[in-house]
mmCIF file of the protein (N, C-alpha, C, O) and its ligand, coordinates in Angstrom:
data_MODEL
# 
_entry.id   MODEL 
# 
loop_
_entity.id 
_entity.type 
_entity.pdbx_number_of_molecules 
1 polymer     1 
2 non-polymer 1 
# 
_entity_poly.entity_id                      1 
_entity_poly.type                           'polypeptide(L)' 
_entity_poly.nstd_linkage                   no 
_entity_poly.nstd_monomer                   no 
_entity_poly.pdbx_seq_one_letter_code       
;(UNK)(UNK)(UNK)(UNK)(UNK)(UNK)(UNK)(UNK)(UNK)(UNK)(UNK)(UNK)(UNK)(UNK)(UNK)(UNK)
(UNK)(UNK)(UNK)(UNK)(UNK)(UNK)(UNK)(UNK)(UNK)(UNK)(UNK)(UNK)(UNK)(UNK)(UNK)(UNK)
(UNK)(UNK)(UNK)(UNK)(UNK)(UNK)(UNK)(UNK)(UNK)(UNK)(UNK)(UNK)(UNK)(UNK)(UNK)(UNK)
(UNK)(UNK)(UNK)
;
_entity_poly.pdbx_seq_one_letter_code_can   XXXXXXXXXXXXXXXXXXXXXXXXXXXXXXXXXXXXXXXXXXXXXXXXXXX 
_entity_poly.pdbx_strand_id                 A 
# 
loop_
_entity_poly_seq.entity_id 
_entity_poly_seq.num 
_entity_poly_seq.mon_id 
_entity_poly_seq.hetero 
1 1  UNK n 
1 2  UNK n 
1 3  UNK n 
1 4  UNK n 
1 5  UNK n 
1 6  UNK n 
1 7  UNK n 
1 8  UNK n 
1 9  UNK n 
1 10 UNK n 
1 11 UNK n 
1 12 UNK n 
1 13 UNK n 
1 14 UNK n 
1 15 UNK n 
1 16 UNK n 
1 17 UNK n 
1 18 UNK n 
1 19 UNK n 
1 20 UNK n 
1 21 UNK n 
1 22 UNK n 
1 23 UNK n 
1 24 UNK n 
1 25 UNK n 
1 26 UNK n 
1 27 UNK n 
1 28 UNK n 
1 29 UNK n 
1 30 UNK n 
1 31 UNK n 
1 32 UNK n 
1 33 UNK n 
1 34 UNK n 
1 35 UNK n 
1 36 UNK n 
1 37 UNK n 
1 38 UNK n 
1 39 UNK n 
1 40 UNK n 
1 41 UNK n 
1 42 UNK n 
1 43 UNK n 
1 44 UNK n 
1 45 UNK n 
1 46 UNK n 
1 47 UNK n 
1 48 UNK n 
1 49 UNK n 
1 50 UNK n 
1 51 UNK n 
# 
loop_
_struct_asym.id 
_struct_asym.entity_id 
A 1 
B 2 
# 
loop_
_chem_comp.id 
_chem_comp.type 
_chem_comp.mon_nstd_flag 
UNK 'L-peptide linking' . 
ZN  non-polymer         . 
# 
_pdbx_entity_nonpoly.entity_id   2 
_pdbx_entity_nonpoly.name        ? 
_pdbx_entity_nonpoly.comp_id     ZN 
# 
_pdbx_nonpoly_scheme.asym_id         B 
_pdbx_nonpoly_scheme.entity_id       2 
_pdbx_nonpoly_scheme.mon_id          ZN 
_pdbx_nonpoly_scheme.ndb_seq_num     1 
_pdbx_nonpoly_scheme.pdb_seq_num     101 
_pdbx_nonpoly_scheme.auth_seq_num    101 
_pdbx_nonpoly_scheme.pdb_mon_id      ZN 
_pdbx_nonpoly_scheme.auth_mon_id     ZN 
_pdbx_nonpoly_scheme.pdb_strand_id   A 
_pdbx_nonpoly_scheme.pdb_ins_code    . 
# 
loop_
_atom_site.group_PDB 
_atom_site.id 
_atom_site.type_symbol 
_atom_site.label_atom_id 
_atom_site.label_alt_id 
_atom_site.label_comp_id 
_atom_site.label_asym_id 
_atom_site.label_entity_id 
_atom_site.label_seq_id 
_atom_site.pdbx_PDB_ins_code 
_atom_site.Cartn_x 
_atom_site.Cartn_y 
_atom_site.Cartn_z 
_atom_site.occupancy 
_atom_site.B_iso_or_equiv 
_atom_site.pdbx_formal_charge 
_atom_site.auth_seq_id 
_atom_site.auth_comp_id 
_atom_site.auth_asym_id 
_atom_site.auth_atom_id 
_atom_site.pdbx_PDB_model_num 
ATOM   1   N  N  . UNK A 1 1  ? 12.661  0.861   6.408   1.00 0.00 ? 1   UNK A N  1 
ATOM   2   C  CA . UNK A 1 1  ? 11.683  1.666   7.141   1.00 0.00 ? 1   UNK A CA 1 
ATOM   3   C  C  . UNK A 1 1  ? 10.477  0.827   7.492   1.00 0.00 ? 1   UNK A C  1 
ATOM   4   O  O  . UNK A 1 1  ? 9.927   0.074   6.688   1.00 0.00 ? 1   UNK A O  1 
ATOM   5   N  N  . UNK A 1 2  ? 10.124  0.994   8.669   1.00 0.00 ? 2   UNK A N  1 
ATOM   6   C  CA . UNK A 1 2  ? 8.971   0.258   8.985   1.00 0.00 ? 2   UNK A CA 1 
ATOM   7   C  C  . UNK A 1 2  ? 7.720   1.146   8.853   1.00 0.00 ? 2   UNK A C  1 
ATOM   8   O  O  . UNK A 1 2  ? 7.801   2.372   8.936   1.00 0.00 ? 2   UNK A O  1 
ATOM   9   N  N  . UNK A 1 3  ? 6.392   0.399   8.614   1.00 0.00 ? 3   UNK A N  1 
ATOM   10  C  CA . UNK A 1 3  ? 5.607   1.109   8.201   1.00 0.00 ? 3   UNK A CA 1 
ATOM   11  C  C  . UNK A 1 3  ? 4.678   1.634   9.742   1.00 0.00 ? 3   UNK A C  1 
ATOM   12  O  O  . UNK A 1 3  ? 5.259   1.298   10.775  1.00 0.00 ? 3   UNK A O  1 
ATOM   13  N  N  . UNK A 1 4  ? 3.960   2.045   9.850   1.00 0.00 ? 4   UNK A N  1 
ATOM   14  C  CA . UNK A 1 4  ? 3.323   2.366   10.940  1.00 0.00 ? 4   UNK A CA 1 
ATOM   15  C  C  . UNK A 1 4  ? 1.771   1.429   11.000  1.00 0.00 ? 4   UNK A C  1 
ATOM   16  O  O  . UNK A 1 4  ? 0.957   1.019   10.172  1.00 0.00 ? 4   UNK A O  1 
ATOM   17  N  N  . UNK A 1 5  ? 1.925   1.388   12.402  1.00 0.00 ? 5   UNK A N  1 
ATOM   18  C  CA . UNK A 1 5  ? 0.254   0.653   12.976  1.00 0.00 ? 5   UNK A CA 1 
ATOM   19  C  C  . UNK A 1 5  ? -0.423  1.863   12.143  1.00 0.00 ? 5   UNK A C  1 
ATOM   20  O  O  . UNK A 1 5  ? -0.222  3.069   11.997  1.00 0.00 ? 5   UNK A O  1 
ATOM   21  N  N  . UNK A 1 6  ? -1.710  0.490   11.485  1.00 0.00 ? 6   UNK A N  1 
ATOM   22  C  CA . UNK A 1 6  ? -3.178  2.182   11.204  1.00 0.00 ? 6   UNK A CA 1 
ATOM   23  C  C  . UNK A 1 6  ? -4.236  0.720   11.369  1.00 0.00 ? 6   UNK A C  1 
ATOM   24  O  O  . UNK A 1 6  ? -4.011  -0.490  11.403  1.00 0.00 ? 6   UNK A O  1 
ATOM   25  N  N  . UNK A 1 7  ? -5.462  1.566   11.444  1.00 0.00 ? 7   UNK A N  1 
ATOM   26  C  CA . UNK A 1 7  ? -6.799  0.814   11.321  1.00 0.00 ? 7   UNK A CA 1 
ATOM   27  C  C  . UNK A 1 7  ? -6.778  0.535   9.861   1.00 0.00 ? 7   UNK A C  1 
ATOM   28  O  O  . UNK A 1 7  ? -6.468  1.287   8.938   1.00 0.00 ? 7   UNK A O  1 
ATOM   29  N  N  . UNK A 1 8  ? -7.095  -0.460  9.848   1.00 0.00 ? 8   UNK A N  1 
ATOM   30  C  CA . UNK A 1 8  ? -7.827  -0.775  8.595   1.00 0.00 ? 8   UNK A CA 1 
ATOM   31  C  C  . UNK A 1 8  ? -9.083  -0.095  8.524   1.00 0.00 ? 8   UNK A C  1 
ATOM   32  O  O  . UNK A 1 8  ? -9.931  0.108   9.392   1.00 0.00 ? 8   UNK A O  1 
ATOM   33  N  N  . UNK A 1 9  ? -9.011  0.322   6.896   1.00 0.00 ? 9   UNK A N  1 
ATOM   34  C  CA . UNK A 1 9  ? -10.987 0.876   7.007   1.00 0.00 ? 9   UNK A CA 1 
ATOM   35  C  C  . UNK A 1 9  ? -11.799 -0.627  6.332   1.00 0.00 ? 9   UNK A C  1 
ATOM   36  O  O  . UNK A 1 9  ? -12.991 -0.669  6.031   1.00 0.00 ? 9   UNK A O  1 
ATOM   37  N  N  . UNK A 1 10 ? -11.197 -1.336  6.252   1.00 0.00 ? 10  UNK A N  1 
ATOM   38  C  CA . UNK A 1 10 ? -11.841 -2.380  5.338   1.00 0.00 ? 10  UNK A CA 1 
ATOM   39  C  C  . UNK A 1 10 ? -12.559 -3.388  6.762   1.00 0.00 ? 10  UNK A C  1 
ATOM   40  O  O  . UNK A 1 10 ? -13.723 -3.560  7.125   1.00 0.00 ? 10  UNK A O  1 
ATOM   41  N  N  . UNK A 1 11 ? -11.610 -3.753  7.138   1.00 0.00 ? 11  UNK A N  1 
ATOM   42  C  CA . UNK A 1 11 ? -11.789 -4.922  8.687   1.00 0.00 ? 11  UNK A CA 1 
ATOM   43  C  C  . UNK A 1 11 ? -11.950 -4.485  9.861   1.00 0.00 ? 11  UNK A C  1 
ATOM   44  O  O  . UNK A 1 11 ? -12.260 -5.145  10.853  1.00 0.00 ? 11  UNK A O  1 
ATOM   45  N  N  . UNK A 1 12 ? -11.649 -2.830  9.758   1.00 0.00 ? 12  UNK A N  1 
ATOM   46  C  CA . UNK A 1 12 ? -11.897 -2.058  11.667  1.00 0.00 ? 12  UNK A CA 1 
ATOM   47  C  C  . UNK A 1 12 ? -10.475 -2.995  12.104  1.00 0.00 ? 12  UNK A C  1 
ATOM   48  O  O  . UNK A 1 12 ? -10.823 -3.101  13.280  1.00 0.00 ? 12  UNK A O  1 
ATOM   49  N  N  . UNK A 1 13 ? -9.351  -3.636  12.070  1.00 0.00 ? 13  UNK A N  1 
ATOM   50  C  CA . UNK A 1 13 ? -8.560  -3.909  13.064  1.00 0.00 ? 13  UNK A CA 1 
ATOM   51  C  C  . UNK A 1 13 ? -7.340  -2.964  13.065  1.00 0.00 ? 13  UNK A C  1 
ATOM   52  O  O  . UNK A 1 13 ? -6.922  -2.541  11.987  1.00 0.00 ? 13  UNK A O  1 
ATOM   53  N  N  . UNK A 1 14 ? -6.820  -2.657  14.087  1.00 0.00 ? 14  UNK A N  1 
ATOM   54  C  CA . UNK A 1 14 ? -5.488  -2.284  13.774  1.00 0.00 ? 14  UNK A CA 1 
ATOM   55  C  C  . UNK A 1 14 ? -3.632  -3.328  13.379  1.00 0.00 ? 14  UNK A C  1 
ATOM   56  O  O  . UNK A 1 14 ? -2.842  -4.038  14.002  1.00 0.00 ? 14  UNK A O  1 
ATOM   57  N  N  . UNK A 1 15 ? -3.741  -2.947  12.444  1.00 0.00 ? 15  UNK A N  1 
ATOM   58  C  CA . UNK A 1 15 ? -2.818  -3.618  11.431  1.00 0.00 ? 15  UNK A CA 1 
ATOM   59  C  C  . UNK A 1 15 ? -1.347  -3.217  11.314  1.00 0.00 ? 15  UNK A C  1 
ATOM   60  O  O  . UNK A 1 15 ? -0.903  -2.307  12.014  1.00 0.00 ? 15  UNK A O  1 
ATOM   61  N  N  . UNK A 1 16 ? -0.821  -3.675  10.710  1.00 0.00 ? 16  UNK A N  1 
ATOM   62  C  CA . UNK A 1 16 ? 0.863   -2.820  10.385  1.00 0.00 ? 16  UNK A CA 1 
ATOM   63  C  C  . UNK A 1 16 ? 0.840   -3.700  9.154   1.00 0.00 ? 16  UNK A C  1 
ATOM   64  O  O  . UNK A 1 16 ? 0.949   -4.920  9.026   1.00 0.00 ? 16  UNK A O  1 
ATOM   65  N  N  . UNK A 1 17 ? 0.627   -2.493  8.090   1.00 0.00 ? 17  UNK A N  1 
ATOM   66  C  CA . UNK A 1 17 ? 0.653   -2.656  6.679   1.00 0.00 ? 17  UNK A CA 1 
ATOM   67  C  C  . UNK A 1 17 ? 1.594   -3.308  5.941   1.00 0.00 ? 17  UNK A C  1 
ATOM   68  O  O  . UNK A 1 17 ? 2.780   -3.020  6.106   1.00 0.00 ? 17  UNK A O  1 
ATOM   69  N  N  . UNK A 1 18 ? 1.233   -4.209  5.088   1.00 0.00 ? 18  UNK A N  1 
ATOM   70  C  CA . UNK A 1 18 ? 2.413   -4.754  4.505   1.00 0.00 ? 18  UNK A CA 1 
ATOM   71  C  C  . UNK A 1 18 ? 2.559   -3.700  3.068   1.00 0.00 ? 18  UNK A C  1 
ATOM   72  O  O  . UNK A 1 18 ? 1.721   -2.900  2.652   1.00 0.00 ? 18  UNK A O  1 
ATOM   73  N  N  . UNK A 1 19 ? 3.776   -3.984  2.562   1.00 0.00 ? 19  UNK A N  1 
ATOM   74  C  CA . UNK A 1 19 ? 4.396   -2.940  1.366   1.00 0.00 ? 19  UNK A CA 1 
ATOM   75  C  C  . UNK A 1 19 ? 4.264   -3.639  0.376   1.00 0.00 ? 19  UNK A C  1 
ATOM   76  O  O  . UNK A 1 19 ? 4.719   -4.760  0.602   1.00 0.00 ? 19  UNK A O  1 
ATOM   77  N  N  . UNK A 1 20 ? 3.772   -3.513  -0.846  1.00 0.00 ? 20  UNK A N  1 
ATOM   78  C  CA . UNK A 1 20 ? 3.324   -4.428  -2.157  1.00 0.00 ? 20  UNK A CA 1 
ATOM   79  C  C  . UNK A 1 20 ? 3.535   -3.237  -3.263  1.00 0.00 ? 20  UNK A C  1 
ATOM   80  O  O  . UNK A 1 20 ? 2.910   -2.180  -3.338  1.00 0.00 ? 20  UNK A O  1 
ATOM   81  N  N  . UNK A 1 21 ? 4.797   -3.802  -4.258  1.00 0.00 ? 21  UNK A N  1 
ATOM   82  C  CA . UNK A 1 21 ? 5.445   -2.681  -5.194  1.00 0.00 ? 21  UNK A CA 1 
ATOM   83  C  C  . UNK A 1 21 ? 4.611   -3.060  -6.198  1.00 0.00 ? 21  UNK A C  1 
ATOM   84  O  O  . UNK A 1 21 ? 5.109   -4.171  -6.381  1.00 0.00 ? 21  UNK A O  1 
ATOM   85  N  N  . UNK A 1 22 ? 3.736   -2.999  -6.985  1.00 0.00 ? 22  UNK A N  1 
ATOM   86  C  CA . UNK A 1 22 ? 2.967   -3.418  -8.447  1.00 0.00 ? 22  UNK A CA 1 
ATOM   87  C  C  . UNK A 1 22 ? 3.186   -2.651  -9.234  1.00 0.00 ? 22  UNK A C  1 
ATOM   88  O  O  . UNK A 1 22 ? 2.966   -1.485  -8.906  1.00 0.00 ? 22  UNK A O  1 
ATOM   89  N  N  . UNK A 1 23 ? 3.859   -2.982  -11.010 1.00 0.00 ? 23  UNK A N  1 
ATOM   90  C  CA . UNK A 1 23 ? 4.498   -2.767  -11.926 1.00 0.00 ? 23  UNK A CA 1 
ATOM   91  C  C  . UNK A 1 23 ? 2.698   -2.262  -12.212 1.00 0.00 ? 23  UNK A C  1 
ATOM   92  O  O  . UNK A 1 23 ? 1.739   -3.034  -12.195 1.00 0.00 ? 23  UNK A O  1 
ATOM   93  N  N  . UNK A 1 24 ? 2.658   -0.770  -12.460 1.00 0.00 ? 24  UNK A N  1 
ATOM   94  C  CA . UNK A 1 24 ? 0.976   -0.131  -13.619 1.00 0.00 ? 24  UNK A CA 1 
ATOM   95  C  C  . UNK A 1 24 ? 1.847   0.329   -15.066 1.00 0.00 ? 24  UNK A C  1 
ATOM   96  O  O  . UNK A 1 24 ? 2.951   0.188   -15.592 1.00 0.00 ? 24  UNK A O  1 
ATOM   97  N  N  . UNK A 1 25 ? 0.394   1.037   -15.313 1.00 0.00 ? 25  UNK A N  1 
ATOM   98  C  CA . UNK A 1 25 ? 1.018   1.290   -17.132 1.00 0.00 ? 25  UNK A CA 1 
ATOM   99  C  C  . UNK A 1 25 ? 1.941   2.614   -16.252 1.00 0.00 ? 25  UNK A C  1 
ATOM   100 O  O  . UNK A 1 25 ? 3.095   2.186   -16.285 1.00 0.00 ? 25  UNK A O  1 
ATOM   101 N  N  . UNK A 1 26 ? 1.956   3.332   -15.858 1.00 0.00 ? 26  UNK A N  1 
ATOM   102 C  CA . UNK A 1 26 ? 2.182   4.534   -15.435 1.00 0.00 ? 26  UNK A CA 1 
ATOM   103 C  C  . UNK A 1 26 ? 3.260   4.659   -14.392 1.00 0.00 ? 26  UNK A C  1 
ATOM   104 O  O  . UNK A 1 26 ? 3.315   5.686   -13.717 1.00 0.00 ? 26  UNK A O  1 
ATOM   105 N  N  . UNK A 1 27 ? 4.229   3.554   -14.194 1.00 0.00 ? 27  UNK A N  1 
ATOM   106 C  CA . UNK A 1 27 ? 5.373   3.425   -13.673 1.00 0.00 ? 27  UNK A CA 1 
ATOM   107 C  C  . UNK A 1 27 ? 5.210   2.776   -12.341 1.00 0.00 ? 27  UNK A C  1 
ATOM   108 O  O  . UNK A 1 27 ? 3.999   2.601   -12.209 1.00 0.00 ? 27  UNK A O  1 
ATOM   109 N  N  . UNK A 1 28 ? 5.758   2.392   -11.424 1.00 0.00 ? 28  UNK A N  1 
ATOM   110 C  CA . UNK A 1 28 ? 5.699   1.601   -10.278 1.00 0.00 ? 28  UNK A CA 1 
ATOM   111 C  C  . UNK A 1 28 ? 4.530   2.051   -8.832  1.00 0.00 ? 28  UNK A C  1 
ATOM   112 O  O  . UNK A 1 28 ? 4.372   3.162   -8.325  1.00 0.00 ? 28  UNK A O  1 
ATOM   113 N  N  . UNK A 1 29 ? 4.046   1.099   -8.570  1.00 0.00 ? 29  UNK A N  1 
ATOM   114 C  CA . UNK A 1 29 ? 2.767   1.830   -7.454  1.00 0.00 ? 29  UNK A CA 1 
ATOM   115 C  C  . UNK A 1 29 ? 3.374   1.216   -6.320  1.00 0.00 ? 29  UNK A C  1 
ATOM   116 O  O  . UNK A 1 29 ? 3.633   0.016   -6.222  1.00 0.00 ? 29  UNK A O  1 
ATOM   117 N  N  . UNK A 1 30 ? 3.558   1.978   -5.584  1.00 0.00 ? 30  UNK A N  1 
ATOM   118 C  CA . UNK A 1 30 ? 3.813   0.834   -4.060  1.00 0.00 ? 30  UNK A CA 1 
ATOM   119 C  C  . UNK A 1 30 ? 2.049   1.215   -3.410  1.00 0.00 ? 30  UNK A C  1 
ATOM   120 O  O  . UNK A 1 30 ? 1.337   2.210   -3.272  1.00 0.00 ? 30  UNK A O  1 
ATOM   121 N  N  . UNK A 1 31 ? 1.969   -0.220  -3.168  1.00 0.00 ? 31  UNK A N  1 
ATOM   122 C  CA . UNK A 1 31 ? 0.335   -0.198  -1.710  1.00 0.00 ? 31  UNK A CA 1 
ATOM   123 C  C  . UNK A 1 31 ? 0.966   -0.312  -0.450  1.00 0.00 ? 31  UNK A C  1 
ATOM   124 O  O  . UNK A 1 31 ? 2.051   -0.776  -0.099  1.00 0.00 ? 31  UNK A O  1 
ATOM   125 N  N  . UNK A 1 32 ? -0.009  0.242   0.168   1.00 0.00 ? 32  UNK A N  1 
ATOM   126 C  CA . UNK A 1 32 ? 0.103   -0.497  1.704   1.00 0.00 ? 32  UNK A CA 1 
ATOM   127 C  C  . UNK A 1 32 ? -1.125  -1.605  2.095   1.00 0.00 ? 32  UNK A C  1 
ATOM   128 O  O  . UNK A 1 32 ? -2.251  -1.203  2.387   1.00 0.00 ? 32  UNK A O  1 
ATOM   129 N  N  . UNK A 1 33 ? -0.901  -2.527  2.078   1.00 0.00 ? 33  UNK A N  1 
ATOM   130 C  CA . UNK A 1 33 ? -2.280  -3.845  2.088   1.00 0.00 ? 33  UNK A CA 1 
ATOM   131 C  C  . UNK A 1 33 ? -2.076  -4.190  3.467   1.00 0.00 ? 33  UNK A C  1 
ATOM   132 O  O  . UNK A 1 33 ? -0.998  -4.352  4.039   1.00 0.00 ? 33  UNK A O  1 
ATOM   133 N  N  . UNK A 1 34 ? -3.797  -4.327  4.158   1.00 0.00 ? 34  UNK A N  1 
ATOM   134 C  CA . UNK A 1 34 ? -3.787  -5.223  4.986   1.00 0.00 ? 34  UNK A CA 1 
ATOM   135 C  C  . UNK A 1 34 ? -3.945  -6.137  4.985   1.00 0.00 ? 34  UNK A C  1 
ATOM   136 O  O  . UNK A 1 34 ? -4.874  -6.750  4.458   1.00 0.00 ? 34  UNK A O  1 
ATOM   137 N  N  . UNK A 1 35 ? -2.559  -6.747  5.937   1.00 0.00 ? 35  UNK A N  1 
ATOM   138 C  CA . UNK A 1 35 ? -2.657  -8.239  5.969   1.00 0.00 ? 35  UNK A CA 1 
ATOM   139 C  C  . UNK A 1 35 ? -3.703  -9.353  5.757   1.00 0.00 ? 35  UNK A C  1 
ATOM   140 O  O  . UNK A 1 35 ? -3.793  -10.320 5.000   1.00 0.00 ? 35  UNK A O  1 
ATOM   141 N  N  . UNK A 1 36 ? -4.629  -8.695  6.966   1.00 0.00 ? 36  UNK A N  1 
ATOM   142 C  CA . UNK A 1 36 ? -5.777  -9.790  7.186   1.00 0.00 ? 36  UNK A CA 1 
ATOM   143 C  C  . UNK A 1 36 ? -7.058  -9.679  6.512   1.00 0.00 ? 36  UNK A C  1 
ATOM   144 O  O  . UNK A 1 36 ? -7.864  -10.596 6.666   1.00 0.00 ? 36  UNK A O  1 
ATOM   145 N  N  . UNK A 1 37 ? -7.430  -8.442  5.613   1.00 0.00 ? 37  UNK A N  1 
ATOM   146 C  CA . UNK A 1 37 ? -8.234  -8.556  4.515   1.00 0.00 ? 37  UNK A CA 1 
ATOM   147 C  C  . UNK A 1 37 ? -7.677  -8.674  3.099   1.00 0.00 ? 37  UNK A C  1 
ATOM   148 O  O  . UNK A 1 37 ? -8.415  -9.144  2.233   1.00 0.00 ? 37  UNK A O  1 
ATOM   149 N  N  . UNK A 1 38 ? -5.885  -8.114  2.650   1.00 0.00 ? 38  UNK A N  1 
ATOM   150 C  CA . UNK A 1 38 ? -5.887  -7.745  1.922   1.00 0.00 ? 38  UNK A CA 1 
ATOM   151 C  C  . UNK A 1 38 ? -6.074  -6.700  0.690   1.00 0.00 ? 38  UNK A C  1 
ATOM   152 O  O  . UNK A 1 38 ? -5.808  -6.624  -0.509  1.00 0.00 ? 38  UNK A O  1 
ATOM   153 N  N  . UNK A 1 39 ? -6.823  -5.783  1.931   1.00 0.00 ? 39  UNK A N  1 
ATOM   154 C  CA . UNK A 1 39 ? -7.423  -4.602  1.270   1.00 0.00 ? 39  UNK A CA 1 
ATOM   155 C  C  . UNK A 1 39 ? -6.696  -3.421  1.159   1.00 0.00 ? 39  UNK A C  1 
ATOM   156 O  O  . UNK A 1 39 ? -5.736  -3.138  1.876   1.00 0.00 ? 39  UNK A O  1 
ATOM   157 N  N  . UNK A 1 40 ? -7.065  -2.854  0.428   1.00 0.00 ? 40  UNK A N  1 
ATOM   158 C  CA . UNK A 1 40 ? -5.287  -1.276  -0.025  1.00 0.00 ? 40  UNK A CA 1 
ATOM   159 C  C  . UNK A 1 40 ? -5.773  -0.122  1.130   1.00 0.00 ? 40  UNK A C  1 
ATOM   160 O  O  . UNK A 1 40 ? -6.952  0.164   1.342   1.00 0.00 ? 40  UNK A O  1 
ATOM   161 N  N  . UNK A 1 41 ? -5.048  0.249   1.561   1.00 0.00 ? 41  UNK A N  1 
ATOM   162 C  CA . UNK A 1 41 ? -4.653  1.342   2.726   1.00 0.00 ? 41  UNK A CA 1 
ATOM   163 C  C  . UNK A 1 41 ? -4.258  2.628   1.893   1.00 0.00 ? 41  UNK A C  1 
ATOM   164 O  O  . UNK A 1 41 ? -4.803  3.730   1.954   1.00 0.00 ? 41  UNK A O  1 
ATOM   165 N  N  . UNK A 1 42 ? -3.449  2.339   1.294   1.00 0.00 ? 42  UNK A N  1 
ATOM   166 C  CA . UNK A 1 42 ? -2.757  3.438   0.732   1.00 0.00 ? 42  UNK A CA 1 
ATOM   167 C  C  . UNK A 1 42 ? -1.960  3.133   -0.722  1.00 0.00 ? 42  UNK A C  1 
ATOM   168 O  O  . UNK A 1 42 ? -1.114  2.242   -0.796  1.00 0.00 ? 42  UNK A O  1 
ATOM   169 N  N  . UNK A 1 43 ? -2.331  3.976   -1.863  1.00 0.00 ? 43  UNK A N  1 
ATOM   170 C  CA . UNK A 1 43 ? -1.123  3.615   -2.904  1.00 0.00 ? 43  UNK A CA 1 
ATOM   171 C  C  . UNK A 1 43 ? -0.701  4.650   -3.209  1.00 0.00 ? 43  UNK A C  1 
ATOM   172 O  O  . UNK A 1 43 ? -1.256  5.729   -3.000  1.00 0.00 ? 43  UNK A O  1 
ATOM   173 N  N  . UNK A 1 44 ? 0.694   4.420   -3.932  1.00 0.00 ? 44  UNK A N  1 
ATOM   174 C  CA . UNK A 1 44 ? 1.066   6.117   -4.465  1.00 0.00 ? 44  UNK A CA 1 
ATOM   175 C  C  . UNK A 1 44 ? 1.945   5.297   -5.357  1.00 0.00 ? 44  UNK A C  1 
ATOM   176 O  O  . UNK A 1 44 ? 2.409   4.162   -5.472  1.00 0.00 ? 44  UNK A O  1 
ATOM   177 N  N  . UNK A 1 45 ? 1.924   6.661   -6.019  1.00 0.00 ? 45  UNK A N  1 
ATOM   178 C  CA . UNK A 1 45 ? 3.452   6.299   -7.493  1.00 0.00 ? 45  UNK A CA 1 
ATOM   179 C  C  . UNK A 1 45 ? 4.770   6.260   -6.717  1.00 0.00 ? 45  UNK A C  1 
ATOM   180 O  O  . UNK A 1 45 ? 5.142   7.092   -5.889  1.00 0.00 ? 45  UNK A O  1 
ATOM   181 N  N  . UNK A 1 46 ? 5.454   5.100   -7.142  1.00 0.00 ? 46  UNK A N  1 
ATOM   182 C  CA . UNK A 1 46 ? 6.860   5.206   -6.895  1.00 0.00 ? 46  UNK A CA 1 
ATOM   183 C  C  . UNK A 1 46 ? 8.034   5.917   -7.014  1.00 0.00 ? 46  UNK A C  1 
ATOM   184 O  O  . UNK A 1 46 ? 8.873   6.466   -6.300  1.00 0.00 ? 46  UNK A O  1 
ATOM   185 N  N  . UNK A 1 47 ? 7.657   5.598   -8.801  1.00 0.00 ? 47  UNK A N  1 
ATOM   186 C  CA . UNK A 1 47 ? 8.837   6.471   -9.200  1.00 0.00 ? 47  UNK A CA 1 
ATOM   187 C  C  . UNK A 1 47 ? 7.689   7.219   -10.866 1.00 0.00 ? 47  UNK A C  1 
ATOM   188 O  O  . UNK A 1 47 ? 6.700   6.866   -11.509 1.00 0.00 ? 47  UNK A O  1 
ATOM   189 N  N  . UNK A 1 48 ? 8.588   8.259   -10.854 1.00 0.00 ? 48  UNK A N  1 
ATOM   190 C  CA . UNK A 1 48 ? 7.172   9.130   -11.766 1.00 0.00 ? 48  UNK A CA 1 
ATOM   191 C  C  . UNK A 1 48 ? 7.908   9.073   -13.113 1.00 0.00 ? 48  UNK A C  1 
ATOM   192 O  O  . UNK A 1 48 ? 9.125   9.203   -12.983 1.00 0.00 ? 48  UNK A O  1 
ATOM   193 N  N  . UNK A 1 49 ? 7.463   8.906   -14.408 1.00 0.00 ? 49  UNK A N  1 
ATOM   194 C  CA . UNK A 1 49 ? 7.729   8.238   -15.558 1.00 0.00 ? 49  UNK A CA 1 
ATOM   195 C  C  . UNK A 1 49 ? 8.677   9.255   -16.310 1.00 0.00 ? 49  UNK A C  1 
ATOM   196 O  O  . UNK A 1 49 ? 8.202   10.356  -16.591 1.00 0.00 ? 49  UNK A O  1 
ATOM   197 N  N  . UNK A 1 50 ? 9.878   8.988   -16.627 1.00 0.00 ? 50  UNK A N  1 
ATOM   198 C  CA . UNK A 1 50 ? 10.361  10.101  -17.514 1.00 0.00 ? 50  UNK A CA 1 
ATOM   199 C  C  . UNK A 1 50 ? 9.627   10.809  -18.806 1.00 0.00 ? 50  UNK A C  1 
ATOM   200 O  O  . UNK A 1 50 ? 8.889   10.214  -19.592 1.00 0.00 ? 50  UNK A O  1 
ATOM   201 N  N  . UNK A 1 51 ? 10.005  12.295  -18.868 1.00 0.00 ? 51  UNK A N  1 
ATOM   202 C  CA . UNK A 1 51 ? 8.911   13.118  -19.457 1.00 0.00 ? 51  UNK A CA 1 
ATOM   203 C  C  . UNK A 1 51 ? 9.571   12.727  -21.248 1.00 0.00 ? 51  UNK A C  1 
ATOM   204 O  O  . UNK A 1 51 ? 8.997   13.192  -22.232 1.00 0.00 ? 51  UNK A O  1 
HETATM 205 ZN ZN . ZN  B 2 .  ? -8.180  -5.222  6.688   1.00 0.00 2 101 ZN  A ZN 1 
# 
């Protein structure tokens, strides 16, 4: 799946987010980072921790 063009709020450019999976205490986070600052767009839980 490709991710969609958004503005960055960090740099004002419009970007197409890269996908960055990072292992937290609390089970897998995927970001959406822009490229050209590096800065997070978006994170959410991946996968949600067995109860
Ligand atoms: Zn940026």
């Amino acid at each position: 799946m490709q991710a969609k063009e958004t503005k960055c709020p960090w740099c004002d450019e419009v970007i197409q987010p890269k996908e960055v999976t990072t292992e937290g205490k609390h089970g897998k986070i995927q970001e959406l980072r822009c490229p050209k600052c590096d800065g997070i767009i978006k994170a959410r839980l991946k996968d949600l921790p067995p109860i």
